[in-house]
C-alpha positions as a printed Julia matrix, in Angstrom:
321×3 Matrix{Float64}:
   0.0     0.0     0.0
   2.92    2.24    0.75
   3.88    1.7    -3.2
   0.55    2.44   -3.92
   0.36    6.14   -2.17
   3.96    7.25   -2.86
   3.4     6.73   -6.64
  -0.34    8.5    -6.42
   1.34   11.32   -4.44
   4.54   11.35   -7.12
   1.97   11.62  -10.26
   0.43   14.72   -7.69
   3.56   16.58   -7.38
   4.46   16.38  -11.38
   1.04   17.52  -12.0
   1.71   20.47  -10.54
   5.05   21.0   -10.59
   6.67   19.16  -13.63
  10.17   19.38  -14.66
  11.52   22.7   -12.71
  14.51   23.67  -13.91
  15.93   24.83  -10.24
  15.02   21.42   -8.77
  17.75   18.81   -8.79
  16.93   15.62  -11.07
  17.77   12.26  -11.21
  18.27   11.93  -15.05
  20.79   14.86  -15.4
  23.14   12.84  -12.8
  22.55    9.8   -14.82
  23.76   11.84  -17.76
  26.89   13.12  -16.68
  27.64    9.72  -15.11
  26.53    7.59  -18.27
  29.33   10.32  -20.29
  31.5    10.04  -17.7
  31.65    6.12  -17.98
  31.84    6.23  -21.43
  34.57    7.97  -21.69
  36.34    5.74  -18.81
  35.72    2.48  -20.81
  36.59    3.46  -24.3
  40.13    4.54  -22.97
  40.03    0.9   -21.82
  38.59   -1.42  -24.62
  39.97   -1.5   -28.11
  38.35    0.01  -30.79
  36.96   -3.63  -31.92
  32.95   -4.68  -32.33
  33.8    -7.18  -29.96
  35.3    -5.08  -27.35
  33.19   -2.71  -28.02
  29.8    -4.8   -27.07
  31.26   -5.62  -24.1
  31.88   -2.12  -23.06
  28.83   -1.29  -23.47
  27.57   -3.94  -21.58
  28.98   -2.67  -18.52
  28.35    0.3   -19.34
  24.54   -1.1   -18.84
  25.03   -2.48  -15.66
  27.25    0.14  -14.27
  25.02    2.47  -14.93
  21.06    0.99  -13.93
  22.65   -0.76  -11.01
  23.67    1.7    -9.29
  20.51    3.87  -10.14
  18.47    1.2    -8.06
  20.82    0.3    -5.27
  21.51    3.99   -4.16
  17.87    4.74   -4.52
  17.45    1.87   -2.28
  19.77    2.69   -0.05
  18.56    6.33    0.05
  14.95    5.37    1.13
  15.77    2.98    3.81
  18.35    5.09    5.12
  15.5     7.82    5.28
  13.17    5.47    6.44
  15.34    4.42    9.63
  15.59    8.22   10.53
  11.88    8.43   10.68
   9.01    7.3     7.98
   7.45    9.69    7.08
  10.95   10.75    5.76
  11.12    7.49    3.74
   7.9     8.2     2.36
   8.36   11.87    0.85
  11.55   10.7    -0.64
  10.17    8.31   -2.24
   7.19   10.3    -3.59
  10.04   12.56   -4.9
  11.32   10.03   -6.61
   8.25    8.97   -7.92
   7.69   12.31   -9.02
  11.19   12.15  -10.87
  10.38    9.32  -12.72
   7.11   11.05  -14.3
   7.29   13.62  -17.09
   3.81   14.24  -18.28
   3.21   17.63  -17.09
   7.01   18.65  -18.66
   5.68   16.63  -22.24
   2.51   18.33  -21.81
   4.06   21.79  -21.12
   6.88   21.69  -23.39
   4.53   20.86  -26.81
   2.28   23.47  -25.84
   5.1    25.68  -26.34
   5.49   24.46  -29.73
   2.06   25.05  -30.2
   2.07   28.72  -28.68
   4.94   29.52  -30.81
   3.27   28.59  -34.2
   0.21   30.54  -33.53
   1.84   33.6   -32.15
   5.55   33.57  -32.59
   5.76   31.92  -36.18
   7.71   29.73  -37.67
  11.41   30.33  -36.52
  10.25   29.94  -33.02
   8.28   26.74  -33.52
  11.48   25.25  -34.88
  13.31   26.4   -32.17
  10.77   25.26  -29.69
  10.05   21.8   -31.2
  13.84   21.45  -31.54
  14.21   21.02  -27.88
  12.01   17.77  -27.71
  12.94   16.01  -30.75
  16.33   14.1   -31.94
  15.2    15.49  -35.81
  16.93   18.05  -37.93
  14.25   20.51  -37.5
  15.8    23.97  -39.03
  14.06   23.21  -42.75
  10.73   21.71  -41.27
   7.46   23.36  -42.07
   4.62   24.34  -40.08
   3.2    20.65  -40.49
   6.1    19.73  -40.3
   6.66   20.99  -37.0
   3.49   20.17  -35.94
   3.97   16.14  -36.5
   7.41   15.89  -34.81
   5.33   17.56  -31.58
   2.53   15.34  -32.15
   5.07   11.82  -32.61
   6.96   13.5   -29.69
   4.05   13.1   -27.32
   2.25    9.92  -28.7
   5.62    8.2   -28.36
   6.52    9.26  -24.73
   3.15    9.09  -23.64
   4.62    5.25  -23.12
   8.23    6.63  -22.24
   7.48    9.18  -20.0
   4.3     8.62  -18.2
   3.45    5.15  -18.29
   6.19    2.72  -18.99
   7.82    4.86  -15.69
   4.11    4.25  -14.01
   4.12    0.53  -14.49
   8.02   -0.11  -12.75
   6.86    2.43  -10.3
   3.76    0.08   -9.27
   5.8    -2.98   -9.91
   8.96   -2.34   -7.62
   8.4     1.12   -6.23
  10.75    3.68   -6.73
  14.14    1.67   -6.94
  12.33   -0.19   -9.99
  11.42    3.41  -11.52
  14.52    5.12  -11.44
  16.33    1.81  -12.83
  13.73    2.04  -15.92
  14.32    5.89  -16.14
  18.31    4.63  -16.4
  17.82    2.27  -18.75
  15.74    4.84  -21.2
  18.33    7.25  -20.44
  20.82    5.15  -21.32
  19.12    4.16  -25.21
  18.26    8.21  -25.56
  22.51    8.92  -25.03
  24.15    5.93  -26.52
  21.45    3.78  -27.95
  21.68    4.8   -31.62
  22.43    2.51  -34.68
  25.45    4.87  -36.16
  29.08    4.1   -36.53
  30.02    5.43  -33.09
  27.13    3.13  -30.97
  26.53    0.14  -33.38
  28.37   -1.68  -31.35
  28.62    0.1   -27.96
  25.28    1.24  -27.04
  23.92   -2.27  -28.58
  22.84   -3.46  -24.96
  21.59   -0.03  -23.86
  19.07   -0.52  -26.87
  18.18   -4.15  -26.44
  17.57   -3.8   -23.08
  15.34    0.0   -23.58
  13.41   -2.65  -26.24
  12.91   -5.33  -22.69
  11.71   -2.69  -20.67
   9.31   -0.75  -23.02
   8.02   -4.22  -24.17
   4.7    -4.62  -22.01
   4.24   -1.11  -20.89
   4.53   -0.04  -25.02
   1.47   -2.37  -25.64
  -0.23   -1.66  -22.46
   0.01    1.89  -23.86
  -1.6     1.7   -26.58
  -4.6    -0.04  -25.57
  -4.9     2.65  -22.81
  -4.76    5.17  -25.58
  -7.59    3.74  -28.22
  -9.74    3.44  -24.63
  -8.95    7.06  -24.09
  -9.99    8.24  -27.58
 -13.15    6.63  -27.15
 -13.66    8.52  -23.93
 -12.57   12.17  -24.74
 -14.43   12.06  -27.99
 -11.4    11.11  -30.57
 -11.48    8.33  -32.86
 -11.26    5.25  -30.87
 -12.15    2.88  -33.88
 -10.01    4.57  -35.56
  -7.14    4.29  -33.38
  -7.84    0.92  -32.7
  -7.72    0.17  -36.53
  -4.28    1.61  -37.66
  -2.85    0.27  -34.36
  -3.82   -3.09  -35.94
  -2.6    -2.31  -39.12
   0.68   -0.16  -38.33
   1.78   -1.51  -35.16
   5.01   -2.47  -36.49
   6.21   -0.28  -38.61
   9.06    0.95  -37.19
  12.61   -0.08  -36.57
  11.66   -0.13  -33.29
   9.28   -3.14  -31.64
   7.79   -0.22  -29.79
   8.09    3.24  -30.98
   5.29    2.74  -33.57
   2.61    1.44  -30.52
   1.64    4.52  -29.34
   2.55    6.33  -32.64
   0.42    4.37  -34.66
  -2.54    4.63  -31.99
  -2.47    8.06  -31.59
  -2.67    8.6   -35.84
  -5.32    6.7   -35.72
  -7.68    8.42  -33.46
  -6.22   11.78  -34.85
  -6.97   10.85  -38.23
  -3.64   12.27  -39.19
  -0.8    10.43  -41.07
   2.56   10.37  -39.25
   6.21    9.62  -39.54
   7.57    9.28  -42.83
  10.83   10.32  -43.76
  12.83   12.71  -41.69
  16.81   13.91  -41.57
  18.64   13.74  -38.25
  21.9    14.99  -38.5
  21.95   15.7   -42.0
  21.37   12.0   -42.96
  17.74   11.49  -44.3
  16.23    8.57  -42.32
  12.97    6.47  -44.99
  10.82    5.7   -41.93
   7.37    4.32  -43.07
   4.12    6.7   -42.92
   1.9     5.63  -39.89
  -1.66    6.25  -39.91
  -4.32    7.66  -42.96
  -4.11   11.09  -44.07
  -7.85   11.78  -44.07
  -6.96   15.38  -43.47
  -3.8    16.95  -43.21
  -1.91   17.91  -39.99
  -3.17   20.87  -38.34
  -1.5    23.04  -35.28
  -4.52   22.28  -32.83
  -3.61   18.17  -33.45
  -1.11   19.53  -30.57
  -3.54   20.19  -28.38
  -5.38   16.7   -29.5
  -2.37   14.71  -29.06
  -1.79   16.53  -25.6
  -5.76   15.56  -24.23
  -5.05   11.89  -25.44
  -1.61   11.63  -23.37
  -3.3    12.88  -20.09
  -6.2    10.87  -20.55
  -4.42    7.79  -21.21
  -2.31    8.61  -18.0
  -4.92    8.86  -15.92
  -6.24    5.5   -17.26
  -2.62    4.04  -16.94
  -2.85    4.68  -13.4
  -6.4     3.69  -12.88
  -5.71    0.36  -14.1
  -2.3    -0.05  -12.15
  -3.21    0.87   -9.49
  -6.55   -1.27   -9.33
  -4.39   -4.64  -10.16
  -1.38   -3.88   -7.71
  -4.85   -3.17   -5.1
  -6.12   -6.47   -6.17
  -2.94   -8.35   -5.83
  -2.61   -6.69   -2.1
  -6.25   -8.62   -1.59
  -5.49  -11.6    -2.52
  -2.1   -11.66   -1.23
């Protein structure tokens, strides 16, 4: 039960507070500690694909270990000095782990920007949330990285985190928020991390499996609630599932072009290298700025669901336990 309220009181505090910039987080430490080790191991390990694999497999370990055992270690620590200390630091935590109200707050401002700011802006705004090249992009343009942006870490950010969270508490939740920071820093399929961030992105893929899927079907039951598309959504989820490189990027994705009724991905350039991704979705109309907004309601209501659910079967299991 303690789980239970420290997660409901973590989703609280990011709800109003989000992503402050003055308050300490546990992902920028992971960061400098993930670049840190990097750099540590490649000055060890030959510059061979062999080597190089199992570099990165510490690099794994080294990395989401930690995250978990000094989160452990923090709590009971806090927990011996009194509990109700062990109980706000681990609806901290909790609250860590969470980014909807920073995903919801941070497309808005892509959203503001187009309809007041123009263009420039919007790339400039949309630029901070996505890994794309987004200096040539066009207002629809702009408008479907925001919109893929928010389908996809609806799952990433609210509730893949939500799911560890109810499964192992906050240790569990800040090891998933190290594994996903690992794949977003080395997990890329280029000459420099073919090799080395290999395990980072097979093990992002474990962890995103069930929650990814879970997602989804949260999502199609959230268009049908908030008026969207839900047959819709549930259709080209069906249909477009998987296609994407990734076994779970296009969930979500696919789910939220659906009850949109918007086409997305397709080819985009990051770096300067055009990526052929295939087109998710119809294009029954095209992209408009207010999908934003759309995308925005669908990602809060299938949070809300996400914990409804969660919470109800970690509840049951409590009862029959």
């Amino acid at each position: 039960m303690r789980i239970l309220l420290a997660v409901g009181l973590g989703c609280l505090l990011d709800l109003v507070l989000g992503d402050p910039l003055w308050m300490p987080h546990p992902v920028r430490w992971m960061g400098r500690w993930i670049a840190w080790l990097e750099r540590a191991l490649r000055r060890r390990f030959p510059d061979t694909p062999k080597s190089l694999r199992a570099a990165g497999c510490l690099l794994a370990v080294g990395t989401v270990l930690p995250a978990g055992l000094l989160c452990w270690g923090a709590l009971s620590l806090a927990g011996r000095l009194h509990p109700l200390a062990g109980f706000l630091l681990e609806s901290w935590v909790c609250c860590q782990c969470l980014a909807a109200r920073s995903l919801a707050s941070e497309s808005l401002a892509v959203l503001h920007a187009l309809k007041t700011e123009g263009l420039p802006a919007a790339r400039r705004a949309v630029g901070r949330i996505v890994g794309r090249d987004t200096q040539n992009l066009d207002e629809a343009g702009v408008t479907r990285a925001a919109v893929e942006t928010v389908a996809e870490n609806t799952s990433d950010g609210v509730v893949a985190p939500l799911f560890w969270l109810l499964v192992g508490g906050a240790p569990l939740g800040l090891c998933y928020k190290a594994v996903n920071t690992l794949d977003s820093m080395v997990g890329y399929r280029n000459e420099r991390y073919l090799d080395f961030g290999r395990c980072s992105a097979r093990l992002d893929d474990l962890a995103n499996w069930l929650p990814a899927r879970l997602a989804a079907l949260l999502m199609i039951l959230a268009a049908f609630l908030i008026g969207e598309d839900g047959r819709g959504a549930a259709a080209i989820w069906r249909r477009d599932r998987r296609k994407h490189p990734s076994p779970n990027s296009a969930q979500t994705e696919s789910a939220c072009a659906g009850a949109l009724g918007v086409q997305l991905a397709g080819p985009a350039y990051y770096g300067g290298v055009l990526h052929e991704k295939p087109t998710l979705g119809d294009c029954r109309r095209p992209i408009c700025p207010q999908d934003i907004w759309r995308a925005v309601k669908l990602m809060w209501g299938t949070s809300f669901l996400a914990l409804a659910a969660f919470g109800a079967v970690r509840l049951l299991l409590i009862w029959l336990w």
